[in-house]
C-alpha positions in Angstrom: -7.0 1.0 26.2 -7.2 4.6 25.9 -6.6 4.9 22.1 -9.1 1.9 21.5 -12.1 4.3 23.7 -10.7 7.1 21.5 -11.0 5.3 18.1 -14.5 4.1 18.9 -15.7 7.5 20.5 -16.6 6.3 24.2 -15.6 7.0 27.0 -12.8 5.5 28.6 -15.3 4.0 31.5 -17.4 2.7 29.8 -14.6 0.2 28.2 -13.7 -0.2 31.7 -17.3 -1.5 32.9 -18.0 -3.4 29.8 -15.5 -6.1 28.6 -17.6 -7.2 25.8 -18.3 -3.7 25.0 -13.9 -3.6 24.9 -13.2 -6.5 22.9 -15.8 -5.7 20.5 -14.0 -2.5 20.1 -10.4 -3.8 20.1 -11.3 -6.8 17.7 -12.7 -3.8 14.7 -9.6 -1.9 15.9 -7.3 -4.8 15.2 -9.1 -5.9 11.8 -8.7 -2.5 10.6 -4.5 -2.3 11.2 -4.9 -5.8 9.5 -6.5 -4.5 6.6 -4.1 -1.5 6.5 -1.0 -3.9 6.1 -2.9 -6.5 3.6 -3.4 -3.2 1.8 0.3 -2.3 1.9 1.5 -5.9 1.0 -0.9 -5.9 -2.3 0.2 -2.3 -3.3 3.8 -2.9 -2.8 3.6 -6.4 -4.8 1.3 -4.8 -7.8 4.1 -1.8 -7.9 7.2 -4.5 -8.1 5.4 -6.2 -10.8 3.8 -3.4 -12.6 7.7 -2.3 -12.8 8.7 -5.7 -13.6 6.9 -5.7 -16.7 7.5 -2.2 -17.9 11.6 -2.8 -17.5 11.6 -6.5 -19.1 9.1 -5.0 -22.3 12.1 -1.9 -22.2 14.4 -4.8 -22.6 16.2 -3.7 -18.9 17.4 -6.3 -16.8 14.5 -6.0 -13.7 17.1 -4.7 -10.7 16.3 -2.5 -8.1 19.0 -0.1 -9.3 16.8 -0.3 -13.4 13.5 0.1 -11.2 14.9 3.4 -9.4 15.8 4.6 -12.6 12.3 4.2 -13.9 10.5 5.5 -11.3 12.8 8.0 -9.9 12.3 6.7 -6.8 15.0 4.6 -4.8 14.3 0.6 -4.9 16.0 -1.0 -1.8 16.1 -4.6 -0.7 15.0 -3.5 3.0 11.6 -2.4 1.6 8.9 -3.8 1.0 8.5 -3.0 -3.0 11.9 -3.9 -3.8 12.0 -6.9 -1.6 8.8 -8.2 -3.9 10.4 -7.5 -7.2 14.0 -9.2 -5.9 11.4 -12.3 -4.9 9.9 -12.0 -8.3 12.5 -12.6 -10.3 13.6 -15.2 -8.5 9.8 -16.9 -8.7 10.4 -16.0 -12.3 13.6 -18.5 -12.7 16.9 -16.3 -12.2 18.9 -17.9 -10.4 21.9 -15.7 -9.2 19.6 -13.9 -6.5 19.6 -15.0 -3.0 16.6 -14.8 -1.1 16.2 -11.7 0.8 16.5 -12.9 4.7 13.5 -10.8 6.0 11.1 -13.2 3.3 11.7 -15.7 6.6 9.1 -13.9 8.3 6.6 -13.3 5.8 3.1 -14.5 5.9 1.2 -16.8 3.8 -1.1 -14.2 2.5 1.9 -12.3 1.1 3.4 -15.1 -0.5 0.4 -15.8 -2.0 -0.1 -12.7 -3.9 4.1 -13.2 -4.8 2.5 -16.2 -6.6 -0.4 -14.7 -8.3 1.9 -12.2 -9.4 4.6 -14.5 -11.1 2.0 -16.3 -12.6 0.7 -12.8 -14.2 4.0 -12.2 -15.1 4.4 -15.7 -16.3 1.5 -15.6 -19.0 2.1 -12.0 -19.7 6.2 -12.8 -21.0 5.1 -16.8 -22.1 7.0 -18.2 -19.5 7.1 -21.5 -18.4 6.9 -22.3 -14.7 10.5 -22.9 -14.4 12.3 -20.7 -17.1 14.6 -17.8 -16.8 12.7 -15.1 -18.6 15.9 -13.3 -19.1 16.8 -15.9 -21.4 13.2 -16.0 -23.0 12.3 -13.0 -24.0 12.1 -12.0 -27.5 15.0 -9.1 -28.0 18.3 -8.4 -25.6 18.3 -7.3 -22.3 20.5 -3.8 -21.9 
């Protein structure tokens, strides 16, 4: 409670004597962490597919090992970028990727920008809904 009285500037009291005045507070408080992490989902998901495309037009196979590479930056399973690009290739048809384990406790809005995404990726490439794009695209994969 003391945080929430700091965020909104009032004193701590006052929150005390006024519930309304409270959950009003803690309610803006709460939608803004939910923005924050809808923020952080979208960025990561853009980033995985931005990096998607750029390694696939390269002619690279899209792993997180290629995508560290590119970036110079390390791509791991356990976050949240290179969980999104492992889950877009597999949206994407390739078939010898398991699903990571932590996609179990994902939301619905982040699996619906995962779709939007393949779909991007889909018309980008000329994919079908349910091809391999590795064994689509026009020119060998290194």
């Amino acid at each position: 409670m003391t945080e929430v009285a700091q965020r909104a500037g009032v004193n701590l009291s006052t929150l005390a004597k006024h519930e309304d005045l409270y959950l009003q507070v803690r309610e803006q408080h709460q939608d803004a962490i939910e923005q924050a992490e809808s923020a952080r989902r979208e960025s990561a998901i853009a980033e995985a597919e931005a990096t998607y495309a750029r390694l696939v037009s390269s002619g690279t196979r899209p792993t997180l090992r290629a995508a560290s590479a590119l970036t110079k930056e390390s791509w791991r399973e356990s976050q949240l970028r290179g969980m999104s690009l492992t889950l877009l290739r597999i949206s994407l048809g390739e078939k010898q990727l398991s699903i990571p384990g932590r996609y179990a406790s994902t939301g619905r809005e982040y699996r619906t920008m995962l779709k939007r995404a393949a779909g991007r990726l889909r018309d980008r490439f000329g994919l079908s809904a349910s091809a391999d794009p590795l064994r689509r695209v026009p020119f060998e994969l290194n």
